[in-house]
KERO-293226 format. One line per field, with one value per residue: residue number from 1; residue in three letters; z, x, y of N, C-alpha, C, O in turn. Coordinates in Angstrom, 3 decimals. Atoms other than C-alpha are relative to their C-alpha. Example, Ala and Ser with C-alpha at 12.3 -4.5 7.8 and 13.67 -1.06 7.14 Angstrom:
i: c(1	2)
aa: c(ALA	SER)
n_z: c(0.000	-0.060)
n_x: c(0.890	-0.820)
n_y: c(-1.190	-1.190)
ca_z: c(7.800	7.140)
ca_x: c(12.300	13.670)
ca_y: c(-4.500	-1.060)
c_z: c(0.000	0.730)
c_x: c(0.900	-0.770)
c_y: c(1.200	1.090)
o_z: c(0.665	0.899)
o_x: c(1.936	-0.261)
o_y: c(1.181	2.198)
***
This chain:
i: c(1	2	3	4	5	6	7	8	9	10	11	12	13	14	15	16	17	18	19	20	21	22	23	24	25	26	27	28	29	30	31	32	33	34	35	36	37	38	39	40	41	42	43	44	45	46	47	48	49	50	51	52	53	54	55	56	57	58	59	60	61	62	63	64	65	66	67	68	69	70	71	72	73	74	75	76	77	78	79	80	81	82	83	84	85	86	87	88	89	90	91	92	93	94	95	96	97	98	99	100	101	102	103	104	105	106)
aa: c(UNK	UNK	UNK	UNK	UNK	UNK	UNK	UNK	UNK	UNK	UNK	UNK	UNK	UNK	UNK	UNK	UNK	UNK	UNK	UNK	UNK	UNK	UNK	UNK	UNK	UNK	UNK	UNK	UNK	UNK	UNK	UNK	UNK	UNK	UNK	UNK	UNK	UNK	UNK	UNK	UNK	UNK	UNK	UNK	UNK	UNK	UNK	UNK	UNK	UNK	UNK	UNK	UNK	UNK	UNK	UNK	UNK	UNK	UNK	UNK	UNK	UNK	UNK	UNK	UNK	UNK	UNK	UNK	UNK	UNK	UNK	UNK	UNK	UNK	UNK	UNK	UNK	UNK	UNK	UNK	UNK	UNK	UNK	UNK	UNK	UNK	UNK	UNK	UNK	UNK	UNK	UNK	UNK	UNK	UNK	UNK	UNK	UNK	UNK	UNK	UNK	UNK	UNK	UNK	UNK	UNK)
n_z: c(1.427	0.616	0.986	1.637	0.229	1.453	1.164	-0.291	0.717	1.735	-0.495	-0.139	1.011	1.356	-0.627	-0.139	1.586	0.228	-0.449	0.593	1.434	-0.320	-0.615	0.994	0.492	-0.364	0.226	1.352	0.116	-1.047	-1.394	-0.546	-0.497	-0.042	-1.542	-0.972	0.813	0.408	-1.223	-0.221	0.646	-0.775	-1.062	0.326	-0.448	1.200	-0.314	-0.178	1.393	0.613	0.065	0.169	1.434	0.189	-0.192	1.159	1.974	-0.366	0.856	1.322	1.375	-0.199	0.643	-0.625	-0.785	-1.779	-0.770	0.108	-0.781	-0.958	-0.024	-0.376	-1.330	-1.044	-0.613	0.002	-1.450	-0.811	-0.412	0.472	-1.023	-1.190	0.545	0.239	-1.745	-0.835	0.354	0.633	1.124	0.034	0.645	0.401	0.526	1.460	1.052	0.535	0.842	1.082	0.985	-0.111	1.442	0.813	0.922	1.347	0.528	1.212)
n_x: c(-0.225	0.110	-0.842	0.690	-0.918	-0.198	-1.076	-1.485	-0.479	-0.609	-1.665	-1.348	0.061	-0.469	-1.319	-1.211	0.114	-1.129	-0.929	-0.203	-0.639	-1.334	-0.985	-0.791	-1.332	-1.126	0.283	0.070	-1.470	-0.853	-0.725	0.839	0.948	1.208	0.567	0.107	1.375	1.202	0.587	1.007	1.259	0.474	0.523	0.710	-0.850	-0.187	-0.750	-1.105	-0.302	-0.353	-1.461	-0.639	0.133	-1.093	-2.001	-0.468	0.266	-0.877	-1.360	0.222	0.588	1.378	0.466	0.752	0.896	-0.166	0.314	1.766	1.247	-0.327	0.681	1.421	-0.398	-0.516	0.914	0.966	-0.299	0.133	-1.355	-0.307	0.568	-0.515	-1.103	-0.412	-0.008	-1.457	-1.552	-0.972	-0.087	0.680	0.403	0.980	-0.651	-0.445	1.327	0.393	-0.872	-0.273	0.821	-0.156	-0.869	0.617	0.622	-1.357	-0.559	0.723)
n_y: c(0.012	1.189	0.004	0.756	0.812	0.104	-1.175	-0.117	1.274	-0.389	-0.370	1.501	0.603	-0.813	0.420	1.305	0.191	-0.843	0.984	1.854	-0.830	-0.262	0.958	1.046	-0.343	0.374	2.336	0.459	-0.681	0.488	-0.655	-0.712	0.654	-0.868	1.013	-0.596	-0.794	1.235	-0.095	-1.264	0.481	0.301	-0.683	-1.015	-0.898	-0.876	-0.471	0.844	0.510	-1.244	-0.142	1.050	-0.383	-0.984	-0.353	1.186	-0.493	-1.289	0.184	0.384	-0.710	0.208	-0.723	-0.366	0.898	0.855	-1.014	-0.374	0.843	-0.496	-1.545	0.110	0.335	-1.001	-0.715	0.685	0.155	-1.291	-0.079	-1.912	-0.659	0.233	-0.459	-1.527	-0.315	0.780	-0.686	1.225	0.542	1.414	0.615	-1.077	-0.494	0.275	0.358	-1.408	-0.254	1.249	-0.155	-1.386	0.654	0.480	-0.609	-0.892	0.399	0.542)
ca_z: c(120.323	118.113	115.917	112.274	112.464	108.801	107.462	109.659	108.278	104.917	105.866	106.713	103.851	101.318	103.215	103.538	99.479	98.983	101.229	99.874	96.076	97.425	99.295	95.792	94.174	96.415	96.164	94.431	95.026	96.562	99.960	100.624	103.496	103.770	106.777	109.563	106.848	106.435	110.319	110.783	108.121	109.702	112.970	111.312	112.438	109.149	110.364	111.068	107.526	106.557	107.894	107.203	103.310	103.105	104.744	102.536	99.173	100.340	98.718	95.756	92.096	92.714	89.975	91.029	91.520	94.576	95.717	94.691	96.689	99.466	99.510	99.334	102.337	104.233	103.473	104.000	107.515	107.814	108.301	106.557	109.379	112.041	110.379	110.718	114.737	115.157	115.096	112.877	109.308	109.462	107.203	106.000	104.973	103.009	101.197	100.132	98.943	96.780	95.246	94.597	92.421	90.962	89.607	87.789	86.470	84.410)
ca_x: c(84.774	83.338	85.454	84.017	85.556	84.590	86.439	89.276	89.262	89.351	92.172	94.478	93.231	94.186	97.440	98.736	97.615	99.883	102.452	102.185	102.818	105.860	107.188	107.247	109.418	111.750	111.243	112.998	116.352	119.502	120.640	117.092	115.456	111.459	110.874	110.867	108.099	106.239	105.712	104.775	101.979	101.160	100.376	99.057	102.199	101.930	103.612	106.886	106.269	106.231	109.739	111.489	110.079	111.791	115.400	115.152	114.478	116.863	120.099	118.311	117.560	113.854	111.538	109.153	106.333	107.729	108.117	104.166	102.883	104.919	104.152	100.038	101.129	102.570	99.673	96.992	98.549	99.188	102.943	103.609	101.758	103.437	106.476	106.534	106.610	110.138	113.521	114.846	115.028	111.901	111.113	108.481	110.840	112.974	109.890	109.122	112.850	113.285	110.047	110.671	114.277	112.310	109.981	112.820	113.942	110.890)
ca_y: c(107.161	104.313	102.583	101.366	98.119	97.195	100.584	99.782	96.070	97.690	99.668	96.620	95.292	97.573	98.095	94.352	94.128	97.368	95.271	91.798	93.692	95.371	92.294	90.337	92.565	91.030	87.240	85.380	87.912	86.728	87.137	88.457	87.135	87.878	85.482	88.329	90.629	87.176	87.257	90.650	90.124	87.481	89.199	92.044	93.829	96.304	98.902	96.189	94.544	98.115	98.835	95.491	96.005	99.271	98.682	95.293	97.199	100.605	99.497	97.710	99.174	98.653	99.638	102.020	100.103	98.577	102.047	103.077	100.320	101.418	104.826	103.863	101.613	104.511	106.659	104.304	103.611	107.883	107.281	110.494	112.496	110.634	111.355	115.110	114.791	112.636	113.852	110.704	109.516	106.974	104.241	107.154	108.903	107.150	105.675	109.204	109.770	106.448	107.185	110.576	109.072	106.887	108.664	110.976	108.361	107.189)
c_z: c(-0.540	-1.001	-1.030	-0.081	-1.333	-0.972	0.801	-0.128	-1.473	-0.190	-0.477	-1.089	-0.896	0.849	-0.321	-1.540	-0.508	0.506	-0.351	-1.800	-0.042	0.199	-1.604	-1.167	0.551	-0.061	-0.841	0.212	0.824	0.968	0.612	0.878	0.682	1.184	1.320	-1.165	0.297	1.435	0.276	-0.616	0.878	1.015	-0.137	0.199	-1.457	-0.066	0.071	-1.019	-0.485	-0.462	-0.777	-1.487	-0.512	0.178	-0.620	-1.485	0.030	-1.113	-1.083	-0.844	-0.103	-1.500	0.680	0.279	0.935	0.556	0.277	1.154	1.365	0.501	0.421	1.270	1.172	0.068	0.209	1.569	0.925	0.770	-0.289	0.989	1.352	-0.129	0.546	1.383	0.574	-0.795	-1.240	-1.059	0.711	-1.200	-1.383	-1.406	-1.350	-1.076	-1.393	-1.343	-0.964	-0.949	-1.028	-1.435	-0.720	-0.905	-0.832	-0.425	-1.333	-1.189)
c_x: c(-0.334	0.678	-0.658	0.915	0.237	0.806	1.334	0.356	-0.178	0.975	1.446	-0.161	0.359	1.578	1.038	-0.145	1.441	1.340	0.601	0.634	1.147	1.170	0.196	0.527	1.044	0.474	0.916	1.755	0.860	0.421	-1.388	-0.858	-1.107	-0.665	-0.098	-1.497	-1.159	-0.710	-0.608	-0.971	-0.455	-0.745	-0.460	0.541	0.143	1.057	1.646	0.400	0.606	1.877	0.779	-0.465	0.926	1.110	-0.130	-0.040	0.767	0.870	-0.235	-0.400	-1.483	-1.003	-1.016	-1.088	-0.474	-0.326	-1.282	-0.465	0.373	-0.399	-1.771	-0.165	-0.055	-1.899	-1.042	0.141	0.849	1.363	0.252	-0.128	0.873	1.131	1.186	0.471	1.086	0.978	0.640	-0.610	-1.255	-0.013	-0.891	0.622	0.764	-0.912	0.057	1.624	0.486	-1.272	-0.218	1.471	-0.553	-0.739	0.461	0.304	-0.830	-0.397)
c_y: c(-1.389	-0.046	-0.923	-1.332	-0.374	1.356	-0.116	-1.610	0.262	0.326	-0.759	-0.526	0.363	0.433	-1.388	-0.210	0.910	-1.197	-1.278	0.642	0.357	-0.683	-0.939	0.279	-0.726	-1.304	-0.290	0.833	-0.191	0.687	0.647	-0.904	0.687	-0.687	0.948	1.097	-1.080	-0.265	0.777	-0.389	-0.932	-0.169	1.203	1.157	1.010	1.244	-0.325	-0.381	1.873	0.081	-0.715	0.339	1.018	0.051	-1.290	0.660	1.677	0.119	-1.003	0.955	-0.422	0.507	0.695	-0.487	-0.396	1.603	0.759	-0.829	0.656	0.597	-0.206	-0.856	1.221	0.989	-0.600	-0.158	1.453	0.179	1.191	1.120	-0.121	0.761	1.243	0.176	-0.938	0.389	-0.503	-0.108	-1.521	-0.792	0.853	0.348	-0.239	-0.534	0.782	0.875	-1.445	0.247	1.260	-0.502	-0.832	0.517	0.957	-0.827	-0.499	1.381)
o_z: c(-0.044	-1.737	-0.755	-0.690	-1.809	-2.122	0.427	0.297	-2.350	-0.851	-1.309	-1.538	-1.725	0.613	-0.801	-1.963	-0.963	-0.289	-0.257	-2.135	-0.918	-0.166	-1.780	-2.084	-0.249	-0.136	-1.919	-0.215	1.996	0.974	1.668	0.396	1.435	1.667	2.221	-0.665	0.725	1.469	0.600	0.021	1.856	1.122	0.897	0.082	-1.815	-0.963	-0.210	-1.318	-0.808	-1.451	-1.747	-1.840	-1.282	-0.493	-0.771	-2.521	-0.904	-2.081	-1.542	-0.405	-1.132	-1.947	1.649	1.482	1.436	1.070	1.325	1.978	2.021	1.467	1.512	1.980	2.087	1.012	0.007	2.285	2.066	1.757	0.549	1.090	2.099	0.561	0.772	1.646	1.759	-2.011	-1.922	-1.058	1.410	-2.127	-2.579	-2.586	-2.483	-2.261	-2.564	-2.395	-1.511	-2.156	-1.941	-2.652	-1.867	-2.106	-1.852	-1.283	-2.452	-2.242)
o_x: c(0.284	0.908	-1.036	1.979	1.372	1.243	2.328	1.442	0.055	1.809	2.350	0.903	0.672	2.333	2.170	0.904	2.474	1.872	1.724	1.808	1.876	2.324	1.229	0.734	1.933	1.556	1.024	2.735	0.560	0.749	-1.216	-1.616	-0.952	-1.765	-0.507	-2.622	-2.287	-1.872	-1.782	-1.616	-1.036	-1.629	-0.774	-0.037	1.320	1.896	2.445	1.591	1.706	2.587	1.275	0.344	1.852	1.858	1.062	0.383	0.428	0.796	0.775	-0.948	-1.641	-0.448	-1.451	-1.315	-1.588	-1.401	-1.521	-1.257	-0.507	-1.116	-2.172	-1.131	-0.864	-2.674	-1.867	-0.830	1.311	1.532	0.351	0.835	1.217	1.369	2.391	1.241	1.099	1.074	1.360	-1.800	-0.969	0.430	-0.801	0.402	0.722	-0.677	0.311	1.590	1.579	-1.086	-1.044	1.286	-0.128	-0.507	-0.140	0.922	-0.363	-0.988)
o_y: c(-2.331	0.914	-2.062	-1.221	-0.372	1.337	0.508	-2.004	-0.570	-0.293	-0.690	-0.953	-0.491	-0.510	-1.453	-0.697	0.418	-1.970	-1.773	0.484	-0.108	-0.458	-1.585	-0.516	-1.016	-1.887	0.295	0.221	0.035	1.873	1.256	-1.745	1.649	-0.419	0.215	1.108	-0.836	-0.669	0.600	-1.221	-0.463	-1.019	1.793	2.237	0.999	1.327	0.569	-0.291	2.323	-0.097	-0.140	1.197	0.762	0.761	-1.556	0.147	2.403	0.877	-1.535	1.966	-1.079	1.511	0.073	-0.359	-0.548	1.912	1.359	-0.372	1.212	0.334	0.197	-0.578	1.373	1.138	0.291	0.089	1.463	0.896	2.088	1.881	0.796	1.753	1.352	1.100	-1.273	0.554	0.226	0.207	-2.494	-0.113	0.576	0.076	0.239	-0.299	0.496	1.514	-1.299	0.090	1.299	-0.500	-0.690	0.379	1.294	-0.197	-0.716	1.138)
***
């Protein structure tokens, strides 16, 4: 199998953009520390930022926004899919249900 490296360095790229958007909803808000996200990125760990984005922005009033970028995160990196094939409440998941209240709310 060959892999398109330039469409899978677009990928990440439109991913960590989604990601970096998301993460600066949070900036800036107390008690929030983005220094374990700022690593993942970093290392390209997207998936990790992923998480750590989501259980940091869970139990905040987020505007949806944060939750859009998210969401184009998740499906950009096909979390959704994975999703369907584990027992447990993922990251995915709740994504999908915060964006989901959000968007009733506007």
């Amino acid at each position: 199998m060959t892999v398109d490296r330039e469409a899978l360095q677009a990928g990440w790229n439109r991913t960590r953009s989604h990601l970096d958007t998301a993460r600066a909803h949070l900036a800036g808000l107390p008690d929030i520390d983005l220094s374990a996200t700022l690593e993942f990125l970093e290392h390209n760990e997207l998936g990790l930022a992923f998480n750590c984005i989501v259980d940091l922005g869970n139990d905040l009033d987020l505007p949806l926004a944060f939750w859009q970028h998210l969401d184009r995160a998740a499906r950009e990196m096909r979390l959704y899919s994975e999703a369907l094939h584990k027992p447990y409440l993922t990251s995915a998941d709740l994504c999908r249900r915060h964006l989901a209240a959000a968007s009733e709310q506007v």
